[in-house]
C-alpha positions in Angstrom: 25.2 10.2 23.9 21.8 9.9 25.6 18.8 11.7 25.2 15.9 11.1 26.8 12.6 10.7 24.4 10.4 13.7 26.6 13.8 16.2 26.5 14.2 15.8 22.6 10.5 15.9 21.8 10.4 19.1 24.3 13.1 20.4 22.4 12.4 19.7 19.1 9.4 20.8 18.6 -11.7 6.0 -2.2 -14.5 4.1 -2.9 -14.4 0.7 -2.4 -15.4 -2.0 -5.1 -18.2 -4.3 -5.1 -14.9 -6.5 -4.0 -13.3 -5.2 -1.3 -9.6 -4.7 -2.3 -8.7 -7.0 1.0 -10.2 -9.7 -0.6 -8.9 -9.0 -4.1 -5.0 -8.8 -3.6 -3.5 -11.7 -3.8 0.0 -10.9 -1.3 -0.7 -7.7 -0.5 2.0 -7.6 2.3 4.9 -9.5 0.6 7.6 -8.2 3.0 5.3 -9.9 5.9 6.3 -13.3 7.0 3.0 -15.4 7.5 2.8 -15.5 11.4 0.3 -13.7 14.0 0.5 -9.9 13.3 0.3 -10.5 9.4 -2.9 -12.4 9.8 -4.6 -9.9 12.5 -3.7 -7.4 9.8 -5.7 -9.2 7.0 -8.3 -10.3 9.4 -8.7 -6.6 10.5 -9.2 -5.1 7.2 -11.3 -8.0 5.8 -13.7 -7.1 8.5 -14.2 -3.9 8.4 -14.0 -3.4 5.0 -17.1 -6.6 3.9 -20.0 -4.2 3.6 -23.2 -5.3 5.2 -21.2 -7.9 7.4 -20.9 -7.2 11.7 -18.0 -4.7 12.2 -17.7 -2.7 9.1 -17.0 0.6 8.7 -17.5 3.2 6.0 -14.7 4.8 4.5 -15.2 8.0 6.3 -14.4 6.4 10.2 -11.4 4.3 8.5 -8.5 6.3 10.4 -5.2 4.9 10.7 -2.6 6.8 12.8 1.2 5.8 13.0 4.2 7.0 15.0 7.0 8.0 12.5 10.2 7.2 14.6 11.0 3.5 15.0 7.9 2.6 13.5 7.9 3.6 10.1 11.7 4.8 10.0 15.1 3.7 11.8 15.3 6.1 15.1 18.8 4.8 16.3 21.5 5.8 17.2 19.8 8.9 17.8 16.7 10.5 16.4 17.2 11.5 12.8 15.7 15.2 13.9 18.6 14.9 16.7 21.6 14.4 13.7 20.2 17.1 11.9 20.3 19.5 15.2 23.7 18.7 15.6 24.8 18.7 12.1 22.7 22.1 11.5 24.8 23.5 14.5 27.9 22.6 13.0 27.2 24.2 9.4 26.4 27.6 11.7 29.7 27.6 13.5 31.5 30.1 11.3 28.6 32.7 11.8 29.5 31.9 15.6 32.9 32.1 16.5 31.8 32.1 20.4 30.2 28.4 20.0 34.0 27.1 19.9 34.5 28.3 23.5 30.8 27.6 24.6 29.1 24.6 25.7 27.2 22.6 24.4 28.4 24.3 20.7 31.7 23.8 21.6 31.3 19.7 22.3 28.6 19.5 18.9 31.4 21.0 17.0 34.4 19.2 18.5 32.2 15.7 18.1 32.3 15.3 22.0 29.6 13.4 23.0 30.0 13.3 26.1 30.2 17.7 27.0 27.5 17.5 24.8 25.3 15.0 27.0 26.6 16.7 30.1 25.2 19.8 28.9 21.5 18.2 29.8 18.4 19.6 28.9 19.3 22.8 28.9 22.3 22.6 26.3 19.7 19.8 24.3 17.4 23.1 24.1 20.1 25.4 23.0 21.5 23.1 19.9 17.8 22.7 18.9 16.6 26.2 19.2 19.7 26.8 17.2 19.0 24.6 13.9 15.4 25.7 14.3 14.5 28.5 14.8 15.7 32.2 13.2 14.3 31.2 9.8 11.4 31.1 7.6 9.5 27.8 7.3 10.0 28.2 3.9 13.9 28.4 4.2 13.7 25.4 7.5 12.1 23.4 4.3 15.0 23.8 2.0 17.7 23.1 5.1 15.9 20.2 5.9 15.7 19.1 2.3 19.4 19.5 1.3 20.4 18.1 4.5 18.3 14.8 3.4 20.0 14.8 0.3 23.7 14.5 1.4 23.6 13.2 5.1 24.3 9.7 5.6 23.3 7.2 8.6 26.6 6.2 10.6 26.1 2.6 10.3 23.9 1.7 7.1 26.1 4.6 5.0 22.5 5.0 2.9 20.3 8.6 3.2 18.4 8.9 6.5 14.9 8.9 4.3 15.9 5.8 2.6 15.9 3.7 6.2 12.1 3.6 6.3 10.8 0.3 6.8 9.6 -1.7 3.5 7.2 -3.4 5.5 5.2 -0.3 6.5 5.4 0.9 3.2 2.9 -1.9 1.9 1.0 -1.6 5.3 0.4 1.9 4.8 -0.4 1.7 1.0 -3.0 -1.3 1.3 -4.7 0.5 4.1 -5.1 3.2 1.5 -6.2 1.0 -1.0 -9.0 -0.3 1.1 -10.2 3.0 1.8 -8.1 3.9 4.9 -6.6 7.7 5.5 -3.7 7.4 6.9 -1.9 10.2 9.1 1.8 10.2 11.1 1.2 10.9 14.8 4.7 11.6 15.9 6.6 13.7 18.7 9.2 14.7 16.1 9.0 18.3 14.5 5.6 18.6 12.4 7.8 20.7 9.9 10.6 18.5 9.6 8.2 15.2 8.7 5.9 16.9 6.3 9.6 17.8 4.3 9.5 14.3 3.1 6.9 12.5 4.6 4.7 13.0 1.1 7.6 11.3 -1.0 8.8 8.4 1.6 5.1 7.4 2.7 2.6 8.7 0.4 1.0 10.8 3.3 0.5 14.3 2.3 1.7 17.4 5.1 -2.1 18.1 6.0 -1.8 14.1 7.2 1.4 14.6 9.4 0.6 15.6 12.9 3.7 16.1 15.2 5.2 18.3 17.8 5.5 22.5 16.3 7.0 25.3 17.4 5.5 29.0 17.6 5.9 31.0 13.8 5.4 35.0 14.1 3.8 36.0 11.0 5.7 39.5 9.8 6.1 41.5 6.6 9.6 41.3 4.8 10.3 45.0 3.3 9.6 43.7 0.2 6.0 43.6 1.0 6.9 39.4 1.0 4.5 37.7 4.0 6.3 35.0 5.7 6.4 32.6 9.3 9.1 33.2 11.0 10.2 30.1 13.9 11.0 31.3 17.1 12.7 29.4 20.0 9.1 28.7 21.7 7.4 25.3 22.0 3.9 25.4 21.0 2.6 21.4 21.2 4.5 18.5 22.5 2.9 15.2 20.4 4.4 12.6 22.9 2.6 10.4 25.4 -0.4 12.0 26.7 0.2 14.6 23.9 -0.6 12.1 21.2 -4.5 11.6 21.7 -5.2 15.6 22.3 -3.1 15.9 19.1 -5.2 13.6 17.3 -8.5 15.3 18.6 -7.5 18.9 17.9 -5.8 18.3 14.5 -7.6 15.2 13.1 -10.9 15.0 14.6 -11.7 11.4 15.2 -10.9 8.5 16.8 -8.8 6.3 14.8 -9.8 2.8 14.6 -6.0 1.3 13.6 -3.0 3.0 15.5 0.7 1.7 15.2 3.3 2.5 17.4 6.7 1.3 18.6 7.7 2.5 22.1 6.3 3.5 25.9 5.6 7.3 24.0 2.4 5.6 22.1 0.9 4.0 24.3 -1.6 6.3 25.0 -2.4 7.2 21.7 -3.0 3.2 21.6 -5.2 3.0 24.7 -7.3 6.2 23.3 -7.4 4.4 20.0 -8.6 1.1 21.8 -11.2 2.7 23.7 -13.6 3.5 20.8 -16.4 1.2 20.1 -16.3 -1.3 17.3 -13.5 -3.1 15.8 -10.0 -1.6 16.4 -6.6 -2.6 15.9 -3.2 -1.7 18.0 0.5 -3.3 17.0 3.8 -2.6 18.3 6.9 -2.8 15.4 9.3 -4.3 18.7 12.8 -4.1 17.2 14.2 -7.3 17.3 16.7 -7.5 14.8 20.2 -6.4 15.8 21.9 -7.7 12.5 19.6 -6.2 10.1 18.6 -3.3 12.2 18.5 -3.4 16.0 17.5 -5.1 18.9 16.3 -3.2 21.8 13.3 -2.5 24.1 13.0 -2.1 28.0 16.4 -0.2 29.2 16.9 1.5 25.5 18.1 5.5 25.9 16.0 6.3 22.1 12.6 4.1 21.9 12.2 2.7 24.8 9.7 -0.1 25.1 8.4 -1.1 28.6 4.8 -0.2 29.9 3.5 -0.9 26.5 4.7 -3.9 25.9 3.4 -5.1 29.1 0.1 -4.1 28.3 0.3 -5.2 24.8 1.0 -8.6 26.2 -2.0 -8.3 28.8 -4.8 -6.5 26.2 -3.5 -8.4 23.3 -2.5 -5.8 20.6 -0.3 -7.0 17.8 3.3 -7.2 19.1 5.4 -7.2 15.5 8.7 -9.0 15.8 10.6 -7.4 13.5 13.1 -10.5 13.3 11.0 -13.2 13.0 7.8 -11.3 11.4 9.6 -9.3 8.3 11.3 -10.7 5.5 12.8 -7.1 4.8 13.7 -4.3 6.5 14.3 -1.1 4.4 13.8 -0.8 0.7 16.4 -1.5 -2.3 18.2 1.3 -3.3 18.1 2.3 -6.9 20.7 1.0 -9.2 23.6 2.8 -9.0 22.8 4.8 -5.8 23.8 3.7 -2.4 
């Protein structure tokens, strides 16, 4: 089944010691293999973190921004947000008898990939607008939270929110502990990520940015005020979308952005054209027997202009075969 990146997105809509913590921690990134990207890493942080020395930065200007899909989780076969559309659509079917003689329901409920791709953007809209909309957020929050709880990834059999990547959980948590705030920039569903992005990253819902749909505040007759989602597409945070998200909902420029495909390159070129010291990587998945390998011609993530300009502007291109030891956390004992 292919989806193209824009129609989904569309769719879906501390103080520092006296010794800076970069210089204290012994392996701080134990899941990196010593090679290129780890070192601009430490090199990054070292400098901007050495108070009084060229290229430091106080806490407050320390933004670091990261894409969610395919950079700090698995996004294939399809986006996780896209398995819970479809799976979403088929725990509605009994309320809709008519989806079994309808397209695209009928070919979500039948498994048929391919009446499901032929339905195009339009039917992509309708199986979203479906398993989004017509609730309270606070009732979306408990779908999306049971449906994390008991879905399972076709080829790694393990919980979709256990496929993040160990790698960028140490990233992300000794940024922090050198005084970093980190945030998701991401074109997936703001309300979807902030479910469990808290729990699987350590970055709080007021630090997730992402594509939203419009919510109609109304009065239950219980007196009860809730948000209601409606089929409407408010903010698409892909491409372009990325740096006027980061402006409107953040406020400043960050100064470390990490991304993993052609939708973040801008966010990366905005990121890069601040003064001082920046950094911009690239996870480029490279690993087909751990994870997967794909890049230029991929249908989910694709990789192209970016890496070009990666490769002419010098960002950090991560290698995800050669440059991490790990790929996604151990599973506690006993659970799989």
């Amino acid at each position: 089944m292919r989806f193209t990146r824009r129609l989904v997105l569309a769719a879906l809509s501390v103080t520092l010691p006296a010794v800076p913590a970069a210089l204290a921690q012994s392996d701080p990134l134990p899941s990196w293999n010593d090679g290129s990207a780890r070192r601009a890493i430490l090199d990054f942080v070292a400098r901007v973190t050495r108070d009084g020395q060229t290229g430091y930065l106080p806490p407050a200007e320390r933004i670091a921004v990261f894409d969610n899909d395919g950079t700090l989780w698995a996004e294939q076969p399809v986006y996780f947000q896209v398995a819970f559309a479809l799976d979403r659509v088929k725990a509605l079917a009994p309320r809709h008898p008519a989806w079994r003689e309808t397209q695209p329901f009928k070919g979500v409920i039948e498994g048929d990939r391919e009446a499901v791709s032929a339905a195009g953007e339009k039917g992509m809209v309708q199986i979203v607008a479906a398993a989004h909309s017509g609730m309270t957020t606070a009732e979306f929050n408990g779908i999306v939270a049971d449906w994390l709880k008991t879905a399972r990834h076709p080829r790694f059999d393990r919980p979709y929110d256990s496929l993040v990547y160990q790698p960028m959980l140490e990233l992300l948590g000794y940024l922090r502990t050198n005084g970093f705030k980190t945030f998701i920039v991401s074109g997936g569903g703001v309300e979807f990520l902030r479910v469990f992005a808290e729990r699987a990253y350590g970055i709080p819902p007021e630090q997730v940015v992402g594509s939203s749909g419009v919510t109609r505040f109304e009065t239950r007759p219980d007196g009860t005020p809730v948000l209601v989602k409606e089929d409407k597409v408010e903010f698409i945070d892909d491409g372009a979308g990325k740096p006027s998200g980061i402006n409107r909902f953040i406020g400043r420029r960050p100064v470390l952005a990490f991304g993993n495909s052609d939708g973040e390159r801008q966010m990366l070129e905005w990121t890069a054209a601040g003064d001082g010291p920046r950094f911009l990587g690239l996870v480029h998945h490279t690993d087909a027997e751990r994870e997967y390998a794909y890049d230029r011609h991929s249908h989910v993530g694709r990789l192209d202009k970016a890496l070009d300009e990666a490769d002419r502007r010098g960002w950090a291109v991560v290698d995800m075969r050669r440059d991490w030891n790990a790929i996604f956390p151990r599973l506690p004992s006993g659970e799989r």
